[in-house]
C-alpha positions, 0 to 999 in steps of 0.5 A, a space after each residue: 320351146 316357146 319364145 317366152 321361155 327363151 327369153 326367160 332363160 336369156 334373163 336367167 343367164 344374164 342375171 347369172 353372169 352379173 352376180 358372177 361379175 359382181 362377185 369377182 376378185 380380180 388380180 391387179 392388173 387384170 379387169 373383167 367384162 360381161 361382153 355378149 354372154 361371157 365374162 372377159 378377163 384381160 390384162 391392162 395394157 403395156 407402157 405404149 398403150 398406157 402412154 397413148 390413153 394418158 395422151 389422149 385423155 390429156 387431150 380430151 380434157 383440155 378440148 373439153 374444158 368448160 362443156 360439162 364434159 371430161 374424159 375418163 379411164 378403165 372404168 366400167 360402162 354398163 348396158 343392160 347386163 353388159 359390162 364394158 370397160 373402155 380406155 377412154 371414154 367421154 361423159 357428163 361431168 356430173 355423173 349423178 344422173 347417169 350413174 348405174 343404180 349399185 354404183 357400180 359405174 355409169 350407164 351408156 346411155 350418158 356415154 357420148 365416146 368410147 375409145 379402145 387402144 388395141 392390145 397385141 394378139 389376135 383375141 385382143 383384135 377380135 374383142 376391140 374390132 368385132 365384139 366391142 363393136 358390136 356391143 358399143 353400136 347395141 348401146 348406142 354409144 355416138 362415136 367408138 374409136 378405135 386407135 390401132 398400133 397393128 394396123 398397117 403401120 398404124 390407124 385410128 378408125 372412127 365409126 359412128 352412126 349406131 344401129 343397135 339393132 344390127 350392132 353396127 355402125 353405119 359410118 368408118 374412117 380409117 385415119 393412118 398415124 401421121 394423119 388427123 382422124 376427127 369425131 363427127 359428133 357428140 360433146 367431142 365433135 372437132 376433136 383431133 386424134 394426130 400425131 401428137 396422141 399416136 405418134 406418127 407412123 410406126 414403120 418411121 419410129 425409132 
């Protein structure tokens, strides 16, 4: 098979799973990404991830406040035929220019930060640590930060520097709960996630 072909037949399934995805009903509680050639359906959080995202989103509006910047929540983020739905995310406040041309949520490329609060369970590690990974880095998103109850006691790692081609990020720091992880870049640089957001470590919660 020649390479014009498979990339035809790249094309092909791409476009297949977008009008998939479009055509979906998707059960409350639930949302669906197109992440590396499959459609993920996955539950939204419980209370504790609920109340880190609320916590974080608070947070970020207020740093961000005047910049032309604001925090968003579980709305989709789309890259080419890639459809991502972060817990947080910071973009323009004017969203115009960046929206996807359906309207059907806004384009990476005006996407300065994502984060993702992991879910329990190996699958939901796997989609946050390694396939989100990946696919942030091939968008180009600035910053991805990864809030994570699981780890060791807890930790938020934030990686930057963005390779898309490799689909990987350059720089990680791993910040334990109890510590401050700080955004190096984009319109959140300064930013602190602490313990005011995460609470401090787990294995010293009541």
């Amino acid at each position: 098979m020649t390479a014009l072909a498979t990339e035809v037949i790249t094309v092909d399934l791409d476009q297949a799973l977008w009008q998939m995805w479009q055509s979906m009903d998707v059960p409350e509680g639930f949302h669906a990404e197109i992440i590396e050639g499959v459609i993920e359906v996955s539950p939204t959080g419980g209370s504790r991830h609920a109340q880190v995202n609320r916590r974080l989103a608070r947070a970020l509006h207020d740093f961000l406040r005047g910049s032309g910047f604001g925090p968003a929540q579980d709305f989709n983020v789309i890259h080419g035929f890639k459809v991502l739905i972060p817990d947080v995310f910071v973009a323009p406040d004017e969203t115009e220019e960046i929206e996807h041309p359906e309207g059907l949520g806004v384009l990476t490329s005006g996407v300065g930060l994502v984060v993702e609060t992991v879910s329990p369970g190996s699958d939901a590690r796997q989609r946050d640590l390694v396939r989100k990974h990946r696919a942030y880095a091939q968008a180009g998103i600035p910053v991805y930060v990864i809030i994570d109850d699981y780890d060791t006691g807890g930790a938020v790692t934030v990686l930057s520097g963005p390779d898309p081609k490799r689909g990987a990020y350059a720089r990680s720091v791993r910040t334990p709960y109890g510590e401050e992880a700080l955004v190096p870049e984009g319109p959140a640089k300064g930013f602190v996630i602490g313990p005011e957001i995460t609470g401090g470590p787990l294995d010293q919660q009541a």
